[in-house]
mmCIF file of the C-alpha atoms, coordinates in Angstrom:
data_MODEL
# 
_entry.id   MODEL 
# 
loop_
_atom_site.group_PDB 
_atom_site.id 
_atom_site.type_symbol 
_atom_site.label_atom_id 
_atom_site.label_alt_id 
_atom_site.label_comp_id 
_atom_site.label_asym_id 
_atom_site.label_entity_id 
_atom_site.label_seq_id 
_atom_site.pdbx_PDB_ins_code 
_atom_site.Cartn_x 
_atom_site.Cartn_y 
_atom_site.Cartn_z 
_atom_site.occupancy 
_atom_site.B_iso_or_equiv 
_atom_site.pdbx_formal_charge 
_atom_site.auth_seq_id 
_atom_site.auth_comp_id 
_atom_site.auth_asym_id 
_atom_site.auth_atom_id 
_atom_site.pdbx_PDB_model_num 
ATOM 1   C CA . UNK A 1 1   ? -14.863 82.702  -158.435 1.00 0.00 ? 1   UNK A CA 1 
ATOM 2   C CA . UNK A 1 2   ? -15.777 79.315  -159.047 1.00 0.00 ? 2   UNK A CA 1 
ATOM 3   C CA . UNK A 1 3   ? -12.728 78.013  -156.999 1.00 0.00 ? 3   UNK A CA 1 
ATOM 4   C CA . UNK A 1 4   ? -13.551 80.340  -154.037 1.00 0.00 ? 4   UNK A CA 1 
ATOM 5   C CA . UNK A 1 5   ? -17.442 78.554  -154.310 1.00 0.00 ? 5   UNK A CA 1 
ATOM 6   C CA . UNK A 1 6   ? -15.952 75.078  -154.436 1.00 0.00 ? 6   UNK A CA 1 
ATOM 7   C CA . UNK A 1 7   ? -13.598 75.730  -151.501 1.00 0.00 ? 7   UNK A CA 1 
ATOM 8   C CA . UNK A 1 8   ? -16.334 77.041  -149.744 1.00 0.00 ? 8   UNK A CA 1 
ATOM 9   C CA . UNK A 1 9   ? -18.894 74.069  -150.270 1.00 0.00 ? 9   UNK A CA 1 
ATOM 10  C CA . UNK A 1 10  ? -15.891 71.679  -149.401 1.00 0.00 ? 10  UNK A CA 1 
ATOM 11  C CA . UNK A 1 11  ? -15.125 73.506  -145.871 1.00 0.00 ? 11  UNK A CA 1 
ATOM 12  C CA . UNK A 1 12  ? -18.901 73.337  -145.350 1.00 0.00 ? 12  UNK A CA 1 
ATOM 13  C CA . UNK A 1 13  ? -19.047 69.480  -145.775 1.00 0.00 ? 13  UNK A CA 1 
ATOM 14  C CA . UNK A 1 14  ? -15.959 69.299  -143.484 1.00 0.00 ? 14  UNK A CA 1 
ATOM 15  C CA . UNK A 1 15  ? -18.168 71.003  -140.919 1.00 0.00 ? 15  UNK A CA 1 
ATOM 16  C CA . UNK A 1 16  ? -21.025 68.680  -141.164 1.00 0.00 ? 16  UNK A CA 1 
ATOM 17  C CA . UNK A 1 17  ? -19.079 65.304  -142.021 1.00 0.00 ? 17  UNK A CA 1 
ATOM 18  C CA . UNK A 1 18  ? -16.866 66.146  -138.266 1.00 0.00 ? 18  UNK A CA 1 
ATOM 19  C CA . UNK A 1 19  ? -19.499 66.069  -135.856 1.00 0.00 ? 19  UNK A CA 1 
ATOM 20  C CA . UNK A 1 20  ? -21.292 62.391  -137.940 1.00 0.00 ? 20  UNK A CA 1 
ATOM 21  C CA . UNK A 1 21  ? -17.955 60.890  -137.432 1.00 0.00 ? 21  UNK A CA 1 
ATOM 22  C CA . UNK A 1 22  ? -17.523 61.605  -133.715 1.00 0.00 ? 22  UNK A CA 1 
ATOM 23  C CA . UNK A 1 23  ? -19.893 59.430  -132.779 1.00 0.00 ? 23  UNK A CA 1 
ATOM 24  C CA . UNK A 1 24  ? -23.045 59.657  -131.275 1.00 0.00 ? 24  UNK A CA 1 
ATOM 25  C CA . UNK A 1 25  ? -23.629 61.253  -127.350 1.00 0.00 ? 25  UNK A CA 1 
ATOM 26  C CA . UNK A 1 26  ? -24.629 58.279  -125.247 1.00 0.00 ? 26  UNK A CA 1 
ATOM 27  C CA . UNK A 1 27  ? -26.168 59.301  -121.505 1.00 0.00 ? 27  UNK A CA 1 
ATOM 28  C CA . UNK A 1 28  ? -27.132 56.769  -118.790 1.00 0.00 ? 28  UNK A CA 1 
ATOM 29  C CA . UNK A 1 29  ? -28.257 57.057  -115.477 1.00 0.00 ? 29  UNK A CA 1 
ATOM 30  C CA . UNK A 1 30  ? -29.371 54.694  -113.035 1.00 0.00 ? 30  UNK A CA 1 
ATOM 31  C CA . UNK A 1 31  ? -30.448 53.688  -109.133 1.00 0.00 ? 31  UNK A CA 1 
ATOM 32  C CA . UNK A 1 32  ? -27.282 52.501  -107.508 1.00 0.00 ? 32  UNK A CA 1 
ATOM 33  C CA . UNK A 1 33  ? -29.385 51.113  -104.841 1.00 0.00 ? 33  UNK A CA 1 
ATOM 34  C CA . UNK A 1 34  ? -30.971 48.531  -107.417 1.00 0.00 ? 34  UNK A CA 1 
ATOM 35  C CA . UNK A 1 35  ? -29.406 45.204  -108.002 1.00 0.00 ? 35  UNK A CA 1 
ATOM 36  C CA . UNK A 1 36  ? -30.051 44.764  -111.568 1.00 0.00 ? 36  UNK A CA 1 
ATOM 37  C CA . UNK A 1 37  ? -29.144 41.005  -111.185 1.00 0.00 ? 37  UNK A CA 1 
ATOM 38  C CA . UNK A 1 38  ? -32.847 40.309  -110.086 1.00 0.00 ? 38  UNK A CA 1 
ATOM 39  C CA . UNK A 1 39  ? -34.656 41.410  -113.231 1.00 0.00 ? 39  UNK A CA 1 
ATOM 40  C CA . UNK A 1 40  ? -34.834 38.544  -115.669 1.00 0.00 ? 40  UNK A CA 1 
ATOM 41  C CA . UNK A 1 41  ? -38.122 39.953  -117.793 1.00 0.00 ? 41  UNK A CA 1 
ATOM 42  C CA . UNK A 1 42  ? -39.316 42.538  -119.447 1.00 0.00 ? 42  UNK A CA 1 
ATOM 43  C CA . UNK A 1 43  ? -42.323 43.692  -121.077 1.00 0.00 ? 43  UNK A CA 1 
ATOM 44  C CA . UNK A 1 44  ? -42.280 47.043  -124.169 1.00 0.00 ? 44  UNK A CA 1 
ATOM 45  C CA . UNK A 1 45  ? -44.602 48.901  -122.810 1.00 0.00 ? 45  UNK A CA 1 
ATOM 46  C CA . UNK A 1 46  ? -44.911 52.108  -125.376 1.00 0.00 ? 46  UNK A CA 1 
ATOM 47  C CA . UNK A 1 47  ? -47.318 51.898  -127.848 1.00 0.00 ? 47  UNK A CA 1 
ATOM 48  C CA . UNK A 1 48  ? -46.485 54.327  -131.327 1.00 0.00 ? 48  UNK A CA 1 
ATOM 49  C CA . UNK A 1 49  ? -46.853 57.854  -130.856 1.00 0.00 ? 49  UNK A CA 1 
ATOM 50  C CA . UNK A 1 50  ? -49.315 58.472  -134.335 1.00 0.00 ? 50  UNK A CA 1 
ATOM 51  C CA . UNK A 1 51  ? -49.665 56.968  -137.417 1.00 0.00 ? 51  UNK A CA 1 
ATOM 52  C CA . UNK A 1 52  ? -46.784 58.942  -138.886 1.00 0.00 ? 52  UNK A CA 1 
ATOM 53  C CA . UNK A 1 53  ? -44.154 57.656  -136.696 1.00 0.00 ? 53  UNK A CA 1 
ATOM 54  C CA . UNK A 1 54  ? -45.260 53.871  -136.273 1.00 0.00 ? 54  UNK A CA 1 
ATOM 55  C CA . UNK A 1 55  ? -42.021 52.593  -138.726 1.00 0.00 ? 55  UNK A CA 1 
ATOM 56  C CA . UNK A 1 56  ? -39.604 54.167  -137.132 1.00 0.00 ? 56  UNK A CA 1 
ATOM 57  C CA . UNK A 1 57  ? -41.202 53.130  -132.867 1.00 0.00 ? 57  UNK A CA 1 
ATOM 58  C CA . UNK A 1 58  ? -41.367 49.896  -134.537 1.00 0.00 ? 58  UNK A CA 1 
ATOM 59  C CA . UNK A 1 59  ? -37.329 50.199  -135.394 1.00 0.00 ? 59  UNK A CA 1 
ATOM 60  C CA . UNK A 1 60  ? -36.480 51.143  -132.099 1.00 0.00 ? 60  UNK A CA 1 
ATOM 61  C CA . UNK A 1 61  ? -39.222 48.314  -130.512 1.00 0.00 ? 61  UNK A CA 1 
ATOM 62  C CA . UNK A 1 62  ? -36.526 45.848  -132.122 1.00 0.00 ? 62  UNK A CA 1 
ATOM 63  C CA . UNK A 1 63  ? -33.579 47.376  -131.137 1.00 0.00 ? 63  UNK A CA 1 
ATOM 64  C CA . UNK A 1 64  ? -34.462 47.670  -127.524 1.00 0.00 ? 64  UNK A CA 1 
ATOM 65  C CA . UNK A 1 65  ? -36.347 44.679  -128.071 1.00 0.00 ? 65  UNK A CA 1 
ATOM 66  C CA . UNK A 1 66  ? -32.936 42.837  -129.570 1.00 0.00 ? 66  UNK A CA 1 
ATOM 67  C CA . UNK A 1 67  ? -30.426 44.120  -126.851 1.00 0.00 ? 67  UNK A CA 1 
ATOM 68  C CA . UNK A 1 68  ? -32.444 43.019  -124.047 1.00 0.00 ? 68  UNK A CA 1 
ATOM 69  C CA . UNK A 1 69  ? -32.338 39.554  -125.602 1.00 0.00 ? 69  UNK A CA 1 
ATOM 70  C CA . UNK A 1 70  ? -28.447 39.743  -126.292 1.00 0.00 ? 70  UNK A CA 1 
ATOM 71  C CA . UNK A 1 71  ? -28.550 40.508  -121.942 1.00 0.00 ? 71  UNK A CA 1 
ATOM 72  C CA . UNK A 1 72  ? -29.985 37.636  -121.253 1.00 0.00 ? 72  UNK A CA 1 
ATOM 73  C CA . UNK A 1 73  ? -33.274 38.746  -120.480 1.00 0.00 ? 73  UNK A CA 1 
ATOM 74  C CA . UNK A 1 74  ? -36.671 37.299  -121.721 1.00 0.00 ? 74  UNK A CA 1 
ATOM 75  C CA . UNK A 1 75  ? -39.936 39.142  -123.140 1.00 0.00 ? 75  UNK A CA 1 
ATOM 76  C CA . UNK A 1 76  ? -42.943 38.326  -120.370 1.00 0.00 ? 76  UNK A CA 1 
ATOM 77  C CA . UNK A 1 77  ? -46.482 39.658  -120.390 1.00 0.00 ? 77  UNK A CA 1 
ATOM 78  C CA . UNK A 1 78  ? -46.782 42.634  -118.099 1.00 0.00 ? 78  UNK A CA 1 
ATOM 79  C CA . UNK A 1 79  ? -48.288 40.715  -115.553 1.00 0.00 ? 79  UNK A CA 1 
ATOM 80  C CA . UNK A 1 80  ? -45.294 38.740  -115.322 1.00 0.00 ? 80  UNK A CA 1 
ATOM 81  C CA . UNK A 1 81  ? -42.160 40.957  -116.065 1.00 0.00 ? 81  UNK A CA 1 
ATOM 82  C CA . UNK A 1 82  ? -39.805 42.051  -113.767 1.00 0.00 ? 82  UNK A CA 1 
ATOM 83  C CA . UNK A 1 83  ? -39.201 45.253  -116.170 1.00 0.00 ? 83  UNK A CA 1 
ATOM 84  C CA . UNK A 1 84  ? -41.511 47.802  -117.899 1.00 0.00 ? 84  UNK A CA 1 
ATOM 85  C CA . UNK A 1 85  ? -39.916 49.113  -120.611 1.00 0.00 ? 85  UNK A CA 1 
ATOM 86  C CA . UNK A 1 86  ? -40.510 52.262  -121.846 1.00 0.00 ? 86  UNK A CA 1 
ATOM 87  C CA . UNK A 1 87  ? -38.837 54.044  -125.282 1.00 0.00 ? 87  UNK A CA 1 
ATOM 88  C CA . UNK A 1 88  ? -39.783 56.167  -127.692 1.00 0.00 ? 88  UNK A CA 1 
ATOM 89  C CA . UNK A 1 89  ? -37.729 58.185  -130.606 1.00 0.00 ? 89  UNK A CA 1 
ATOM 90  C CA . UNK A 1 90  ? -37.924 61.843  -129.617 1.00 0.00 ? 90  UNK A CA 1 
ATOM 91  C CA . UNK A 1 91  ? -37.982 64.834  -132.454 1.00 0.00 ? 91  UNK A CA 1 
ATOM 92  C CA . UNK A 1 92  ? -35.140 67.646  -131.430 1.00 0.00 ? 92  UNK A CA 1 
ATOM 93  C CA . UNK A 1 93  ? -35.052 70.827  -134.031 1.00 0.00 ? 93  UNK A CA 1 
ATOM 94  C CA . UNK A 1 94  ? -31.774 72.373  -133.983 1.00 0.00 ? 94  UNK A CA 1 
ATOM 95  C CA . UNK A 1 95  ? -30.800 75.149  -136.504 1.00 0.00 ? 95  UNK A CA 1 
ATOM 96  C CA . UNK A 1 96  ? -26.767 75.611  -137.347 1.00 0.00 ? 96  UNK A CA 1 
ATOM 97  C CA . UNK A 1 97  ? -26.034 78.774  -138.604 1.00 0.00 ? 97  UNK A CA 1 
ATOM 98  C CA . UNK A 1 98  ? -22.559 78.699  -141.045 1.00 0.00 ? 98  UNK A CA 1 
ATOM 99  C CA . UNK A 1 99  ? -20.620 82.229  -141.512 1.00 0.00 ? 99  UNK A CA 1 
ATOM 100 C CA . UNK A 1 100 ? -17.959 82.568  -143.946 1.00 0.00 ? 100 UNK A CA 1 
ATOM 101 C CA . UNK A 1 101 ? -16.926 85.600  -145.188 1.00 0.00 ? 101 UNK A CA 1 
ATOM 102 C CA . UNK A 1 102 ? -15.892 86.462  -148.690 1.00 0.00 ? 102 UNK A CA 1 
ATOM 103 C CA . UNK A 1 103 ? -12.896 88.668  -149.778 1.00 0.00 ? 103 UNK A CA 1 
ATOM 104 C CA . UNK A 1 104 ? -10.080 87.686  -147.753 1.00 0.00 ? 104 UNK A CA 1 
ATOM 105 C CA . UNK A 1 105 ? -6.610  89.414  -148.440 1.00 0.00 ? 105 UNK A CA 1 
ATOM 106 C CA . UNK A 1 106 ? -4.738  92.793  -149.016 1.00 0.00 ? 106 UNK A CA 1 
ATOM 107 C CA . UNK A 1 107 ? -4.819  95.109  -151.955 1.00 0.00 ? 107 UNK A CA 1 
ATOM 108 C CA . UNK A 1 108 ? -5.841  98.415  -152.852 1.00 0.00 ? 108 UNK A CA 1 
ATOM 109 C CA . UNK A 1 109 ? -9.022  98.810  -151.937 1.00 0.00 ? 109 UNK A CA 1 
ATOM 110 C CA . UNK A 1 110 ? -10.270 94.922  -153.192 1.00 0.00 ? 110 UNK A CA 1 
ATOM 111 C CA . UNK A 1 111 ? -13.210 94.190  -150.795 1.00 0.00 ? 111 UNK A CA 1 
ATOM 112 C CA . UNK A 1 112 ? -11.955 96.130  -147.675 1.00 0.00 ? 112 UNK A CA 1 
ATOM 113 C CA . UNK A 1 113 ? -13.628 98.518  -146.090 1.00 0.00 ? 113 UNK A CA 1 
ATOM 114 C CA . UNK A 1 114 ? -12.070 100.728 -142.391 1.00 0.00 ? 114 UNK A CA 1 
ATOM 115 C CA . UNK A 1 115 ? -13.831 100.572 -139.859 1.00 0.00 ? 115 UNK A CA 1 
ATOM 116 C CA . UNK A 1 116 ? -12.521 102.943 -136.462 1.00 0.00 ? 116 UNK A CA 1 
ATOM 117 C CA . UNK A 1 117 ? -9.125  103.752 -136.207 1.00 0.00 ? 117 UNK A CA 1 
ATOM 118 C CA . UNK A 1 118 ? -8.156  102.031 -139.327 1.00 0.00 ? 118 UNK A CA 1 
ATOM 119 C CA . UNK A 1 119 ? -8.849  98.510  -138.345 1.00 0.00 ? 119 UNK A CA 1 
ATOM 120 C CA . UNK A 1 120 ? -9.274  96.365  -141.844 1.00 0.00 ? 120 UNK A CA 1 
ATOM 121 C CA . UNK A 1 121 ? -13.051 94.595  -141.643 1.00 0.00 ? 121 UNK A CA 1 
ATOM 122 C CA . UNK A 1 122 ? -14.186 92.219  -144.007 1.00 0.00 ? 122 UNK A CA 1 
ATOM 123 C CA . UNK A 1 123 ? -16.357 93.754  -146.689 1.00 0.00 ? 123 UNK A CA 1 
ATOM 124 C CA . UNK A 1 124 ? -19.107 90.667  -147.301 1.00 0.00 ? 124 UNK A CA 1 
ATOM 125 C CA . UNK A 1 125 ? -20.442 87.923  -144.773 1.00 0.00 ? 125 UNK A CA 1 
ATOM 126 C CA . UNK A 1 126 ? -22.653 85.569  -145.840 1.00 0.00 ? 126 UNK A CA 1 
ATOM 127 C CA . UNK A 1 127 ? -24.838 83.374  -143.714 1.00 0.00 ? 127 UNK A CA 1 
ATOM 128 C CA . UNK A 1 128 ? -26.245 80.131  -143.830 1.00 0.00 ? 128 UNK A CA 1 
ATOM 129 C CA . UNK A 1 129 ? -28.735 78.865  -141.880 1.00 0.00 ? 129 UNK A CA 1 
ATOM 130 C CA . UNK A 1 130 ? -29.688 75.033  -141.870 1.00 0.00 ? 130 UNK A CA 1 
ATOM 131 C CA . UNK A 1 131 ? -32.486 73.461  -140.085 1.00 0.00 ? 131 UNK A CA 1 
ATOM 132 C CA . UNK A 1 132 ? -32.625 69.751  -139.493 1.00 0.00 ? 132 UNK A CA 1 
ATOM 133 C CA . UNK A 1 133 ? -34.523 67.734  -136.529 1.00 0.00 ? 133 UNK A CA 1 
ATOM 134 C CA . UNK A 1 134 ? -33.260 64.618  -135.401 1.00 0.00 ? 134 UNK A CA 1 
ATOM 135 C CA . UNK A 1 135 ? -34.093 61.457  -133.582 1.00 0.00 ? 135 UNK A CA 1 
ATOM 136 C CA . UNK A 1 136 ? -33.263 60.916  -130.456 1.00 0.00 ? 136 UNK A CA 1 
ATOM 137 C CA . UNK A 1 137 ? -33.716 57.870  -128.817 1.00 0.00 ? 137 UNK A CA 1 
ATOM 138 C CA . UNK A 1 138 ? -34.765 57.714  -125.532 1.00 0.00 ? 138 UNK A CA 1 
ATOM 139 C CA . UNK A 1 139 ? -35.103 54.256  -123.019 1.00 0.00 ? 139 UNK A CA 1 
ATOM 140 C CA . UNK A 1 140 ? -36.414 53.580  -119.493 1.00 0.00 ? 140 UNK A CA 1 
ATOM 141 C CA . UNK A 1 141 ? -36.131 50.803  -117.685 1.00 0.00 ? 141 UNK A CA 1 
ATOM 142 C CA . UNK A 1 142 ? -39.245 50.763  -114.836 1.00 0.00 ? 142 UNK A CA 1 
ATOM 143 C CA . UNK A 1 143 ? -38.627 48.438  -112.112 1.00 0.00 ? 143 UNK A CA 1 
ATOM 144 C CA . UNK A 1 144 ? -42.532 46.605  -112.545 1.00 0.00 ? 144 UNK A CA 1 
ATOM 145 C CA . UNK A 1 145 ? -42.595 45.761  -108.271 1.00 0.00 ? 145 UNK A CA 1 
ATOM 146 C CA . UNK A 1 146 ? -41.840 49.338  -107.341 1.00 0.00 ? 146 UNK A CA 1 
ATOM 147 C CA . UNK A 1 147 ? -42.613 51.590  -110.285 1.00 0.00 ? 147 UNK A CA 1 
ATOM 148 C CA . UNK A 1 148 ? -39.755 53.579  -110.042 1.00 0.00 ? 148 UNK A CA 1 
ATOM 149 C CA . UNK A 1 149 ? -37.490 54.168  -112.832 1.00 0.00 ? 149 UNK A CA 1 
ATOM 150 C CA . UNK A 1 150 ? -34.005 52.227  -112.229 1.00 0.00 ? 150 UNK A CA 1 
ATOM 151 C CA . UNK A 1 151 ? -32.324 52.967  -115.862 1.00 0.00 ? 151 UNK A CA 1 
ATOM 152 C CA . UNK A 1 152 ? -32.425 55.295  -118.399 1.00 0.00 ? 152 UNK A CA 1 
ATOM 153 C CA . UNK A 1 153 ? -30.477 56.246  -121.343 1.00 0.00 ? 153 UNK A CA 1 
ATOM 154 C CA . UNK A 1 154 ? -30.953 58.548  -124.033 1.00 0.00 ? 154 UNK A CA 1 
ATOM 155 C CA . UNK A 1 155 ? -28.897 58.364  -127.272 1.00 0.00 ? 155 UNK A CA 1 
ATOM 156 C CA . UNK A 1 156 ? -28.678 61.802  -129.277 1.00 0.00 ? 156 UNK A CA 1 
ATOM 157 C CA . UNK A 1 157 ? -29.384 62.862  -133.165 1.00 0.00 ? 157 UNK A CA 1 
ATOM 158 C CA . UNK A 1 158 ? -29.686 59.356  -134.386 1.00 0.00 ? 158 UNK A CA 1 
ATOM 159 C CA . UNK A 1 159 ? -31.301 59.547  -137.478 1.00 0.00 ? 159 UNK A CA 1 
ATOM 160 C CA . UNK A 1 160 ? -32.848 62.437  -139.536 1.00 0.00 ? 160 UNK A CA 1 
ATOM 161 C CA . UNK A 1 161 ? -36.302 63.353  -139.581 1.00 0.00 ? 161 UNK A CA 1 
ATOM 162 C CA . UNK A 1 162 ? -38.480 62.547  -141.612 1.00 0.00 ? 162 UNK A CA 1 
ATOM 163 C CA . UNK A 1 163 ? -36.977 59.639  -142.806 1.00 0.00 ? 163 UNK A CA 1 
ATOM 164 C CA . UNK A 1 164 ? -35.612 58.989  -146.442 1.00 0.00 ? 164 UNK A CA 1 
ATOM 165 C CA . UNK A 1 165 ? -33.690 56.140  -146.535 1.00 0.00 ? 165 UNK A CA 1 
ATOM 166 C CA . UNK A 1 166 ? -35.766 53.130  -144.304 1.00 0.00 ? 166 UNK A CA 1 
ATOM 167 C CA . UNK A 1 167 ? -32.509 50.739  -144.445 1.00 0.00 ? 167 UNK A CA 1 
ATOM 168 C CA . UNK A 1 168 ? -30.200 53.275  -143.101 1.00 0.00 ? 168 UNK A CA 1 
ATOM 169 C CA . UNK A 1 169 ? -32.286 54.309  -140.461 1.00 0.00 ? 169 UNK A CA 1 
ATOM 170 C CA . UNK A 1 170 ? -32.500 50.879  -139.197 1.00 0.00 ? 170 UNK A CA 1 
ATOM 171 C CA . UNK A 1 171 ? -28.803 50.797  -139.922 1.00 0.00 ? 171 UNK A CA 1 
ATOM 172 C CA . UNK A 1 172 ? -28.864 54.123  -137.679 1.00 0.00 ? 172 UNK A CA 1 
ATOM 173 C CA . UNK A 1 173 ? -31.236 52.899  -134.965 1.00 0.00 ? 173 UNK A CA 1 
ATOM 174 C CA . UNK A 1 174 ? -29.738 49.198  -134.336 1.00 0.00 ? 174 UNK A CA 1 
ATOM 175 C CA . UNK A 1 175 ? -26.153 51.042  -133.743 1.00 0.00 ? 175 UNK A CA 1 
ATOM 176 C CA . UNK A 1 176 ? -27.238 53.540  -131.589 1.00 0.00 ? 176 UNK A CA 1 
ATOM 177 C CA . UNK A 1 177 ? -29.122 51.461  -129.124 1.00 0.00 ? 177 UNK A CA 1 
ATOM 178 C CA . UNK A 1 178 ? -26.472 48.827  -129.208 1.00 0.00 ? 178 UNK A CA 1 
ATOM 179 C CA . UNK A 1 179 ? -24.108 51.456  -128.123 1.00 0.00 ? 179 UNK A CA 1 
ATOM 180 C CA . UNK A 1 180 ? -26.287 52.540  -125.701 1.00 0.00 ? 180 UNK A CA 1 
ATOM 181 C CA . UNK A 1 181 ? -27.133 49.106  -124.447 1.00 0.00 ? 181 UNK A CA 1 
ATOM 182 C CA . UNK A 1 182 ? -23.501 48.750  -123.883 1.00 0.00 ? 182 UNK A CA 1 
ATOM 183 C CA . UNK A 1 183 ? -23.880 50.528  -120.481 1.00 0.00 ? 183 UNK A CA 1 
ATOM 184 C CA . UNK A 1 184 ? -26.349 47.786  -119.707 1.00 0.00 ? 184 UNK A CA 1 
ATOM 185 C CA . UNK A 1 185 ? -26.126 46.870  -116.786 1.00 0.00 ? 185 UNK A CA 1 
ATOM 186 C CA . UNK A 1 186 ? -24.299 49.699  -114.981 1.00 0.00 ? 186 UNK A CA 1 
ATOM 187 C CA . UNK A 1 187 ? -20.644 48.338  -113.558 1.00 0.00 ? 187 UNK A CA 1 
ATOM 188 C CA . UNK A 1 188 ? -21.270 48.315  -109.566 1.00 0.00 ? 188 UNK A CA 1 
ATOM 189 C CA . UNK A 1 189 ? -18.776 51.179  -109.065 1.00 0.00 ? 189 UNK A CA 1 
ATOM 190 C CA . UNK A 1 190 ? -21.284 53.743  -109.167 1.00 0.00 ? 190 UNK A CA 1 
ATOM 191 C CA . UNK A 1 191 ? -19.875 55.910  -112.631 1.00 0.00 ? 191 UNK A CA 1 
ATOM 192 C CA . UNK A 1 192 ? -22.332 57.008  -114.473 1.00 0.00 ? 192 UNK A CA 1 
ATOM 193 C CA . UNK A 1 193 ? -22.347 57.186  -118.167 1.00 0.00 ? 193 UNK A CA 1 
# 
C-alpha cells in the first residue's frame, strides 16, 4: 500500500514538473505598418496596482525597464519619449484536477466491479483538485505621437501567487521578460510570435 502511495505521488510530480520544464508561452503581436526603427525612448508609464502587489510591479518595472536598455533604447520623461510603456503582472486562477484510479489488475473479485454486459470498471477513483494562480506578465508598447498600441506581448504563468520565495521570483520575472523581449523588435517579415 505504501508502494502504490509512493508511485502515485511520484506520477503526480511527473505531471506538474512536465509542463515547468516546457517553457513558458510567449505571445507577441504588433503593427506591421510601424517602423520600430524610429522609437529611441521610452517612458514606464504603470504605476502599482495596490499596496499588496508593489514588489512584484516593481520586479517587472526592472525587467521591462532592463530589456529596453539591452535594445538600445533610453528612459525619457513622458513629455519626451517616443514610447509609453505600459505592463503590469496579471493574476490568472486555474484549477487542475488529477484522476488516478486505484485497484488496477485481474483477480477474483479484488477491486472490480461489472458494469453492463460484463465490461470490467475500476472499483475506486480518486480525485484531486489543485488550485494555484499565477503571474502573468503582460507589456505594451504605446506609440506616444499616435496613441495607438504598436507592440504587445504577454508571457504566461510566470511566477506563483502570492509570492514565497522574493529571489526566485525575480529569478522568474527577469527570464520571462527576457524571453519575451527576444521578439523585440518584430523581424520585418510580418510573423507573428
Amino acid at each position: 500500500m505504501q508502494t502504490r502511495a509512493r508511485l502515485i505521488a511520484f506520477g503526480l510530480g511527473l505531471i506538474l514538473a512536465v509542463p515547468a520544464c516546457a517553457g513558458r508561452q510567449v505571445s507577441t503581436d504588433y503593427s506591421p505598418a510601424t517602423s520600430f526603427s524610429q522609437f529611441r525612448t521610452f517612458a514606464l508609464v504603470m504605476p502599482p496596482d495596490s499596496a499588496a502587489q508593489q514588489l512584484v510591479d516593481q520586479r517587472v518595472r526592472n525587467a521591462v525597464q532592463a530589456q529596453l536598455d539591452a535594445k538600445g533604447l533610453t528612459v525619457a520623461d513622458r513629455q519626451n519619449a517616443d514610447l509609453y510603456v505600459g505592463y503590469g503582472m496579471v493574476d490568472k486562477t486555474h484549477q487542475e484536477v488529477y484522476t488516478y484510479r486505484d485497484g488496477w489488475g485481474w483477480g477474483g473479485g479484488l477491486g472490480w466491479r461489472y458494469w453492463r454486459y460484463g465490461v470490467a470498471w475500476p472499483m475506486t477513483v480518486q480525485h484531486q483538485i489543485e488550485t494555484y494562480t499565477d503571474g502573468t506578465v503582460v507589456v505594451h508598447l504605446i506609440d506616444a505621437k499616435t496613441k495607438q498600441v504598436v507592440w504587445q506581448g504577454e508571457v504566461a504563468d510566470v511566477v506563483n501567487l502570492p509570492v514565497t520565495n522574493p529571489d526566485r521570483a525575480t529569478q522568474q520575472i527577469d527570464a520571462a521578460v527576457a524571453k519575451l523581449f527576444a521578439k523585440y523588435p518584430p523581424q520585418s517579415s510580418g510573423a507573428r510570435g
